[in-house]
C-alpha positions in Angstrom: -4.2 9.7 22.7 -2.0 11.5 20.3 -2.2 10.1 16.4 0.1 8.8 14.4 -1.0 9.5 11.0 1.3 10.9 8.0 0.7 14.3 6.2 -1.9 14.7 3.3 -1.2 12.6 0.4 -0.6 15.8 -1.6 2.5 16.7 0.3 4.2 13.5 0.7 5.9 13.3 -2.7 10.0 13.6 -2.9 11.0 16.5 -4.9 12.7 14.2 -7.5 9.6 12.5 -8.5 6.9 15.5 -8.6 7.7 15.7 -12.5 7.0 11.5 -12.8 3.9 12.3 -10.6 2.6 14.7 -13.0 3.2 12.7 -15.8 1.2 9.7 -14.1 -1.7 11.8 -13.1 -1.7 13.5 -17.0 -1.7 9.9 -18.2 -4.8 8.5 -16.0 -6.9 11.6 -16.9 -6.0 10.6 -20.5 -7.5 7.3 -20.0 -10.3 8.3 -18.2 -11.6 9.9 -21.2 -10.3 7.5 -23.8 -12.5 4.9 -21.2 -15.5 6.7 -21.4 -15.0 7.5 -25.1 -14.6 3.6 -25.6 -17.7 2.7 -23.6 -19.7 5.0 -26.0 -18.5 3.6 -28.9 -19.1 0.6 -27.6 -22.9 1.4 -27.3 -23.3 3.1 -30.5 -22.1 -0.4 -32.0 -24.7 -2.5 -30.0 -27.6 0.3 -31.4 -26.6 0.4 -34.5 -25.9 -3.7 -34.7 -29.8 -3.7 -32.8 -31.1 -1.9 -35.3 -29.2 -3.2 -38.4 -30.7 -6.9 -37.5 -34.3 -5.4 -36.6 -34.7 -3.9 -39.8 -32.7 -6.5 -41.6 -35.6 -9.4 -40.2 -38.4 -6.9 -40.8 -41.4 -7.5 -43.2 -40.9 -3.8 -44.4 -37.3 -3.9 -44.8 -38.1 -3.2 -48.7 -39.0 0.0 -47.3 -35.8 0.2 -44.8 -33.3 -0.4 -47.4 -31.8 3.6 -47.3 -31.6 3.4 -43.6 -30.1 -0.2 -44.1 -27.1 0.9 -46.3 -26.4 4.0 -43.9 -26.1 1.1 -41.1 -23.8 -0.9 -43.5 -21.6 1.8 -43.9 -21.5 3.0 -40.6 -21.1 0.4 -38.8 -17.5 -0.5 -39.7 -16.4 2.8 -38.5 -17.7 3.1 -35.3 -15.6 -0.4 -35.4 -12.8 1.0 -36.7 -12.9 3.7 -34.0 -13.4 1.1 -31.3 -10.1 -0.4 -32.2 -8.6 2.8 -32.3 -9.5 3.7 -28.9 -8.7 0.2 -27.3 -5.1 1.0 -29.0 -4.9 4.4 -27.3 -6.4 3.3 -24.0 -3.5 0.3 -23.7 -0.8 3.2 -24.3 -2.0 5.7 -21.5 -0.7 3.8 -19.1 3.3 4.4 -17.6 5.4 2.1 -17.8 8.3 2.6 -15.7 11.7 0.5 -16.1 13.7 0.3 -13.1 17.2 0.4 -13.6 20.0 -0.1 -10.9 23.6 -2.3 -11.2 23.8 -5.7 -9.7 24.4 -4.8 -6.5 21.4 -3.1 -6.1 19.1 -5.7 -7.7 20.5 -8.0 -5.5 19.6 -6.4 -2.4 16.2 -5.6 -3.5 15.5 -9.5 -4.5 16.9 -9.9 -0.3 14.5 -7.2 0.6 11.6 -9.1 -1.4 12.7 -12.2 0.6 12.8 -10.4 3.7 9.3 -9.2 3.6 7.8 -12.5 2.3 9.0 -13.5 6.0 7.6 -10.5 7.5 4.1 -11.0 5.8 4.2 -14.6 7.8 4.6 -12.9 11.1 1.5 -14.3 13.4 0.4 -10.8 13.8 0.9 -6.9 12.4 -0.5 -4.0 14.1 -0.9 -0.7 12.9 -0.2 1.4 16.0 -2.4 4.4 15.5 -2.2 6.5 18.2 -0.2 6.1 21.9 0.0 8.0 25.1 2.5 8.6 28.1 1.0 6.4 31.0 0.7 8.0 34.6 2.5 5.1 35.9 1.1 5.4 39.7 -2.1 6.5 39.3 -3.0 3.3 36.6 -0.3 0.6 38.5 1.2 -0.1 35.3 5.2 -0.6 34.7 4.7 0.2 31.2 5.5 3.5 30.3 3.5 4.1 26.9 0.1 3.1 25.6 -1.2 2.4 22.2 -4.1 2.0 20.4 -3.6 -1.0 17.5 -5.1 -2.7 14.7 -4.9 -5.7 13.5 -2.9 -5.4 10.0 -2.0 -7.2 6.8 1.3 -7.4 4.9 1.1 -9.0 1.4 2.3 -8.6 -2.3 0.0 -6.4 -4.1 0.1 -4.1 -6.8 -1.3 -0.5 -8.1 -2.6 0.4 -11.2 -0.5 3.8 -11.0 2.6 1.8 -12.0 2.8 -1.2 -14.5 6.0 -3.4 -12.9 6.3 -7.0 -13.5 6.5 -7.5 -10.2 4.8 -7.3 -7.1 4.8 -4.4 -5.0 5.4 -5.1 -1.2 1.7 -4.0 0.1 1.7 -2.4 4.2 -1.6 -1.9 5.1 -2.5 0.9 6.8 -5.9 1.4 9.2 -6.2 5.4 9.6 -4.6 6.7 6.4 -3.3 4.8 2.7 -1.5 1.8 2.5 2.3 2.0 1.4 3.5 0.3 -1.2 6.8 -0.2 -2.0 8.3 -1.0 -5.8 12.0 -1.1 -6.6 13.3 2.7 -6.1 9.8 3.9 -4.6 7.3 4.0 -2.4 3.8 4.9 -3.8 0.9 6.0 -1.0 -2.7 5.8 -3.5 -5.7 7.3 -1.6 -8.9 5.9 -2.8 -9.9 9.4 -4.3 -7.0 8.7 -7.1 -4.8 10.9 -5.5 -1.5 9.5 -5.0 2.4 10.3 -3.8 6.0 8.8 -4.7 8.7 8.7 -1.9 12.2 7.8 -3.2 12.8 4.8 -1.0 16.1 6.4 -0.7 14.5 9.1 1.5 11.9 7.2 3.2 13.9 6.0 7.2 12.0 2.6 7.9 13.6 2.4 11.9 13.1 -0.8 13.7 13.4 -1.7 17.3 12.5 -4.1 19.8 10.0 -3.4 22.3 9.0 -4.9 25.8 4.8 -4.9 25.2 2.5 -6.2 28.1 0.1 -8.4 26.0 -2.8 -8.8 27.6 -4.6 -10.8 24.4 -3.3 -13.9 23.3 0.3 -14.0 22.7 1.3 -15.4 18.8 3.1 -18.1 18.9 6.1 -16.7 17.2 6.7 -14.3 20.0 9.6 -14.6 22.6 8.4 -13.6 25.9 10.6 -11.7 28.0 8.6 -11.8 31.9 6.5 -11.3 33.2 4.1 -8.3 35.0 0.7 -8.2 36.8 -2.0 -5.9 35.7 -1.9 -3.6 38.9 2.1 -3.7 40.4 3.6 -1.7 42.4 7.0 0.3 41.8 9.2 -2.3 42.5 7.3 -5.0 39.8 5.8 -6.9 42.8 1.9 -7.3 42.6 -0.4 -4.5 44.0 -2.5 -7.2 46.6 -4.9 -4.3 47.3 -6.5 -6.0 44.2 -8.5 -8.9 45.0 -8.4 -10.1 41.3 -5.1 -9.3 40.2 -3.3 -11.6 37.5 0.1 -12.1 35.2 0.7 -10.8 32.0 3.2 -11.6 29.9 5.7 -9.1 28.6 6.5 -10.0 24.8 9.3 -9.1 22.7 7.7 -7.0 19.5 9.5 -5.5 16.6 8.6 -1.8 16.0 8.8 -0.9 12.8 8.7 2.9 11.9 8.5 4.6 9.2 9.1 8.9 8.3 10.5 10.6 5.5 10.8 14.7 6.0 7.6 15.3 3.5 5.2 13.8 6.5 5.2 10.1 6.5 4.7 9.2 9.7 3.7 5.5 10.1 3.9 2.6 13.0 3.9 -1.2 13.1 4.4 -3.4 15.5 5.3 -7.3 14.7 4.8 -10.4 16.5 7.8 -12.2 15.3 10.6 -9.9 16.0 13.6 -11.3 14.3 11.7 -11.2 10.8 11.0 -7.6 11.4 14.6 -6.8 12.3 15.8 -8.8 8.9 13.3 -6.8 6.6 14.3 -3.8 8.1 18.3 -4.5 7.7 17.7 -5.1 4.5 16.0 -2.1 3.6 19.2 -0.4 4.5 21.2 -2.5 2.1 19.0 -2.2 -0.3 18.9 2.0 -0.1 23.0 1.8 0.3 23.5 -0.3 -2.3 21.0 2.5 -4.7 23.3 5.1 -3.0 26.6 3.9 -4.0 24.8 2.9 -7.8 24.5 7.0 -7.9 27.9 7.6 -6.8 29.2 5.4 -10.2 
């Protein structure tokens, strides 16, 4: 089986966006120490409360009143500097404002549409890896085979990018999920690594394929025929095979996507005609950006 599986993370990034990349990544290592800062402040004010009330109830606070008045005084500024930090941490994260003319918000509210279809489709694959078939020597018509995983498709979101919206979520079983936001595609790796395709360069292809289903076949799928699991060349049943049987050839939607910085990614649909819409509007949508830039 050869894989299909995109590049690195690292590489996948468009040219445009490498400066908003680096400007993301600066900003989460900013709140990563603004967090960790908070969570020791945090602590300091529970010891210092802890011990302000101990002494406070003690028998011997006569004795405790110096280290009672430091507490006092101290206490409102490691408060102060908790507020402080919960102000700093809420303005490390970007915030990014997606701007295109009508046209192109348009499209993308079709596209969002379009994929809320998608994500009903009775079944997504991930197609992971596939091979040429020797025809003759496995008594198959089918000419490629594949290795798949059951997918999902939903609305989700990343905390890379703050968007009021939702971020159209492809799952993804032998690398990191794409998701796709108005004008991008972001690819987070669970290491906090991350990369941003312009949508504009991203191709997401689409075409119908002829799959022998040899599982159960959704029940939004058109089948096409129908085959036997050993034929001969001419599609009639191999009867040297006591135990031969029908399978159903279904119509799938393929959806690919690649982009020249190594995205290399493959789906496979059950219900074809949503596929083909999602993808058609994908294109209208990346037009529609394309003639924004041309105004």
């Amino acid at each position: 089986m050869q894989e299909i599986a995109s590049a690195s993370v690292e590489m996948l990034t468009s040219t445009s966006l490498v400066p908003l990349r680096d400007l993301i990544v600066k900003a989460r290592k900013q709140k990563a120490q603004v967090t960790s800062d908070l969570k020791e402040a945090r602590d300091e004010e529970a010891r210092q409360k802890g011990e302000l009330n101990h002494r406070r109830r003690s028998i011997f606070r006569w004795f405790y009143k110096k280290r009672i008045a430091e507490l006092e005084e101290a206490l409102p500024v490691t408060q102060g500097e908790i507020e402080r930090l919960k102000n700093w941490e809420g303005n490390t994260k970007i915030a990014v404002t997606f701007v295109a003319e009508e046209a192109a918000q348009r499209a993308y509210s079709s596209m969002v549409r379009a994929f809320d279809s998608l994500t009903r489709s009775r079944k997504k694959w991930d197609i992971t890896a596939d091979r040429s078939t020797n025809q003759f020597a496995e008594r198959t018509l089918a000419n490629r085979a594949v290795d798949r995983y059951l997918v999902t498709f939903e609305f989700s979101s990343s905390d890379l990018i703050e968007f009021s919206g939702r971020a159209m979520r492809f799952e993804n079983i032998n690398g990191d999920d794409i998701l796709i936001y108005p004008g991008v595609a972001v690819i987070p790796r669970a290491d906090g690594v991350f990369a941003l395709i312009d949508i504009r360069e991203l191709n997401i292809d689409i075409k119908g394929v002829q799959f022998h289903e040899t599982e159960d076949v959704p029940n939004d799928t058109e089948v096409v025929g129908y085959t036997w699991a050993k034929t001969n060349k001419d599609g009639s049943p191999d009867r040297r095979f006591k135990e031969n049987y029908q399978i159903p050839i279904c119509l799938f939607g393929q959806i690919a996507f690649c982009s020249q910085t190594g995205v290399t990614e493959e789906y496979m649909v059950s219900n074809i005609k949503a596929a083909l819409a999602f993808v058609e509007a994908v294109r209208v949508y990346q037009t529609a950006l394309a003639q924004s830039d041309m105004q």
